[in-house]
C-alpha positions in Angstrom: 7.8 -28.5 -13.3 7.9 -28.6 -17.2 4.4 -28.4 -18.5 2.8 -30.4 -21.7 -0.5 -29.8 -22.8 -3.0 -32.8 -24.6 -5.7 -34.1 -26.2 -9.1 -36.1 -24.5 -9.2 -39.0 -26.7 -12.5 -39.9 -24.2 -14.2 -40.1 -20.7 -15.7 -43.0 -19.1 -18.1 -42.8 -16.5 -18.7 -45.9 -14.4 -20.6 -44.9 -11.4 -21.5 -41.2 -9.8 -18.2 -41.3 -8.5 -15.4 -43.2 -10.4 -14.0 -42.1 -14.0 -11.4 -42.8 -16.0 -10.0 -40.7 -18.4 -7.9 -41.3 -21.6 -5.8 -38.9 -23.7 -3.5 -39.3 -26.0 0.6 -39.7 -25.3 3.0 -36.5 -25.8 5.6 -37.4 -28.1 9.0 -38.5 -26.0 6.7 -39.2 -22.3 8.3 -42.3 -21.0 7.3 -43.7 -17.9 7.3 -47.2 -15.9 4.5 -49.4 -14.5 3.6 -47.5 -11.4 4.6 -44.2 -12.1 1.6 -41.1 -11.7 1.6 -37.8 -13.8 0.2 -34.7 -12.5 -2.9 -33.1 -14.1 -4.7 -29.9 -14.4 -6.7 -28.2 -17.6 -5.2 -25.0 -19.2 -8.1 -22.7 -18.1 -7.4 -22.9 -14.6 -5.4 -19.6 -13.2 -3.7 -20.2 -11.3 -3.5 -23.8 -12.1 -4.5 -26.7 -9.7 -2.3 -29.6 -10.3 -3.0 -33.0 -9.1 -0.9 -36.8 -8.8 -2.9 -39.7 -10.3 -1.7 -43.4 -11.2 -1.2 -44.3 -15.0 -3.6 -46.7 -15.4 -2.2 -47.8 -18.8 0.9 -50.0 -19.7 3.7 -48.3 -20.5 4.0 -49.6 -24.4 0.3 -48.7 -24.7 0.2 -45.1 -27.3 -2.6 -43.4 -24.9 -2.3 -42.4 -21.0 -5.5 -43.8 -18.8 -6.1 -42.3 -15.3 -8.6 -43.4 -12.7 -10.4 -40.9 -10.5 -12.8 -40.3 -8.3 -15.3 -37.0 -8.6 -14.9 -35.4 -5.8 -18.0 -32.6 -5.2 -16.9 -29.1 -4.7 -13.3 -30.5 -5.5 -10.9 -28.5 -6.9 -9.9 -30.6 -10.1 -12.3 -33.4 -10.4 -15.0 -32.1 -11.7 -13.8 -30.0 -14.1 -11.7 -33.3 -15.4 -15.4 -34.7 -15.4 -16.8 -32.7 -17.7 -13.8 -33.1 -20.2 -15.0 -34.1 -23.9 -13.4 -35.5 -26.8 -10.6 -32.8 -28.3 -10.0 -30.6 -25.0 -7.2 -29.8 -23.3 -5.4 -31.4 -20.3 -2.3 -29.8 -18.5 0.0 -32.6 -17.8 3.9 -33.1 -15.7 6.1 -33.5 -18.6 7.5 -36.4 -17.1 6.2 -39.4 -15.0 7.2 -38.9 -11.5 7.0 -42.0 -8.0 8.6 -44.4 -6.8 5.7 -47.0 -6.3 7.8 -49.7 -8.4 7.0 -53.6 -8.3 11.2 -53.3 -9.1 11.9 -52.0 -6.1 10.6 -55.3 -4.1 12.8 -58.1 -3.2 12.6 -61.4 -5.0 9.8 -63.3 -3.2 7.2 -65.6 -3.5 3.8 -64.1 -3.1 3.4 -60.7 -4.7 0.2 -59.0 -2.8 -1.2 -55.8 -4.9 -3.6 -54.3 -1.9 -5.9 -51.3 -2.9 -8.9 -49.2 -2.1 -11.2 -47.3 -4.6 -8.8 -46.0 -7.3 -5.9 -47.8 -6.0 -6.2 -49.8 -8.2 -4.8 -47.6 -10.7 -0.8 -49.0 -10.8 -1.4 -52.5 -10.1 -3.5 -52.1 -13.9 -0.7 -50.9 -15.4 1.8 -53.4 -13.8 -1.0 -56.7 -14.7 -0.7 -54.8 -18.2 3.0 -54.9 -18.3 3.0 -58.1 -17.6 6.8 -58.1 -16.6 5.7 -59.1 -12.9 4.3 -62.4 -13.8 7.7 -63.7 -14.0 8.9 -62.9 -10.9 6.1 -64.3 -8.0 5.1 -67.6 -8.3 1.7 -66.6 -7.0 0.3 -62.6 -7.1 -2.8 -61.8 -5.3 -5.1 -58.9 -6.5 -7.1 -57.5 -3.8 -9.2 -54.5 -4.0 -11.6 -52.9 -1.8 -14.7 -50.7 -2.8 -17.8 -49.5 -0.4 -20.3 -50.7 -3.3 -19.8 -53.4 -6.1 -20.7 -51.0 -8.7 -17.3 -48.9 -7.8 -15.2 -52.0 -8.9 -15.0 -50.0 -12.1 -12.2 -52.7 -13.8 -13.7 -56.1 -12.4 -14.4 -57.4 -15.8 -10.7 -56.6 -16.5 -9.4 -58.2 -13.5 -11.3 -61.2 -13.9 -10.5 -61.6 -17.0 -7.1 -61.6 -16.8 -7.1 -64.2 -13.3 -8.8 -66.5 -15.5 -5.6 -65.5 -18.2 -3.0 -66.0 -15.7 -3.3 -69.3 -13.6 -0.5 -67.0 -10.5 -3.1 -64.3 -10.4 -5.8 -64.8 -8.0 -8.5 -61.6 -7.5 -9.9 -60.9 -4.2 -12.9 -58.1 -5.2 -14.3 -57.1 -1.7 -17.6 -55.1 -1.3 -17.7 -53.6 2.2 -21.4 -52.1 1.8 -24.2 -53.6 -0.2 -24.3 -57.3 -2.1 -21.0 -58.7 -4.6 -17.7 -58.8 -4.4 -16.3 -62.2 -3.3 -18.4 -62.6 0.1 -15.8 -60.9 2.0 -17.3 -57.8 3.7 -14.5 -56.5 6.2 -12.0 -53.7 5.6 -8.5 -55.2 4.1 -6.5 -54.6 7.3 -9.0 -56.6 9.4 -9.4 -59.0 6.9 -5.3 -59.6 7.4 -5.5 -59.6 11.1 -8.2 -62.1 11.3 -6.6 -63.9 9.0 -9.7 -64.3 6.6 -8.1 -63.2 3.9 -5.5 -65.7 3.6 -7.9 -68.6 4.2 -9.9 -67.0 1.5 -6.6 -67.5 -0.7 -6.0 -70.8 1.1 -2.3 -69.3 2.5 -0.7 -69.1 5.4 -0.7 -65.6 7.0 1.2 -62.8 6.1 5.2 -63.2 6.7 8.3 -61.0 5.4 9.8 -64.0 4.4 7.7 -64.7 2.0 5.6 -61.9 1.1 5.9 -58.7 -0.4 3.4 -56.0 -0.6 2.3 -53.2 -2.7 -0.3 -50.9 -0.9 -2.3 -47.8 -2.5 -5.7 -46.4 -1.8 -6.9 -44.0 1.2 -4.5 -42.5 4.3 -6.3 -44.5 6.6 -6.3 -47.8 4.7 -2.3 -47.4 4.4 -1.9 -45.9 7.9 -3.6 -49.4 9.4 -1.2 -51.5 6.5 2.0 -50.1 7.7 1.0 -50.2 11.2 -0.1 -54.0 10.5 3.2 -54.8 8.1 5.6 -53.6 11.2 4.1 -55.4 13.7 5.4 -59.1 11.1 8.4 -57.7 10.8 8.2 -56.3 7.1 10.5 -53.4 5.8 10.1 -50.7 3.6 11.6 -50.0 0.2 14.0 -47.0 0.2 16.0 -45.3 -2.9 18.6 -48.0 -3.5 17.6 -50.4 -0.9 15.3 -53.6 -1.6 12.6 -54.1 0.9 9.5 -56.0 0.8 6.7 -53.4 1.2 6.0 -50.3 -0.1 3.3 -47.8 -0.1 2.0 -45.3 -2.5 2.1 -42.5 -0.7 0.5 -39.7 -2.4 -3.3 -39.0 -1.9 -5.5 -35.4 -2.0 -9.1 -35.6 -0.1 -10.2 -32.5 -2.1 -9.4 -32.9 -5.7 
């Protein structure tokens, strides 16, 4: 893997648990809504990379990454103590396959996520090229407390933008959120969470989904997608779900 170092532009806490971090671009790094770049900081020997989501649009001149600190973790919390002018190890090139592209034409574009999940759909809502295709895209991300919706300002802001976007913020634990209180996958089989949009429930006719957040979260999705008949994107192929597939419990 060719290796780039860069500069912390800044750090943003927004609870115990959830930061996002900004630094600036390396000269030539291209990359596409979706994509992730691996991290690690120069001291480490040997190094401990990690995958996280670009949070930021690709025409945007800085990288933002979303993360969660992870205690005793291996990467996190040294990326948590980062300050203004340090040094991050980064892939010299964006690397995934977790593409809005790669989905069929369809309808109803559904951007599912968990925690920092969120990360790609930020930089695809950025991008702004998706808009065009779905005639209605639904936003839906889970967090155990309200205060771990770190971008729900953002999010609201642009569904009030973007008359197709609806967002569905869904505290599992504690008060906010929009009343719903259920894990996404149960919300889907009960079939709360389309009356909550006022659709019809989930069909591959229809429908096409983007799902990103924990192993268990995506194990229940696929299992629940099969079951209606969806299929999965492959190298070439259109389908109309995919999954991001990367995820590391201790980073």
């Amino acid at each position: 893997m060719s290796v780039v170092q860069t500069e912390v532009l800044r750090l943003v806490q927004w609870s115990p648990k959830t930061l996002s971090l900004f630094t600036a671009r390396p000269e030539h790094f291209a990359f596409q809504a979706g994509h992730y770049a691996r991290l690690s900081v120069p001291e480490m020997v040997p190094p401990v990379w990690r995958a996280y989501s670009i949070v930021s649009a690709p025409a945007e001149p800085f990288l933002e990454f979303f993360f969660t600190l992870i205690p005793g973790g291996a990467l996190s919390p040294l990326l948590a103590v980062l300050r203004p002018g340090d040094e991050v190890a980064m892939s010299a090139a964006a690397m995934g396959f977790f593409l809005a592209d790669s989905l069929a034409d369809g309808e109803v574009l559904w951007l599912l996520a968990t925690g920092t999940g969120i990360g790609p759909y930020l930089s695809i809502l950025r991008e702004q090229s998706q808009l065009h295709r779905f005639s209605r895209i639904n936003l839906v991300c889970s967090a155990r407390e309200a205060i771990e919706l770190a971008y729900d300002a953002e999010c609201r802001a642009l569904a009030q933008q973007w008359p197709q976007l609806r967002y569905v913020p869904i505290v599992t634990r504690g008060e906010g959120g929009c009343g719903l209180r259920e894990r996404i996958p149960l919300l889907l089989r009960s079939g709360q969470l389309e009356q909550h949009l006022a659709l019809t429930a989930l069909n591959p006719q229809r429908d096409r989904v983007m799902v990103c957040g924990n192993p268990d979260f995506t194990a229940d999705m696929r299992a629940l997608l099969n079951e209606r008949g969806f299929t999965p994107c492959r190298r070439g192929l259109s389908g109309n779900m995919i999954f991001e597939n990367y995820w590391q419990k201790n980073t």
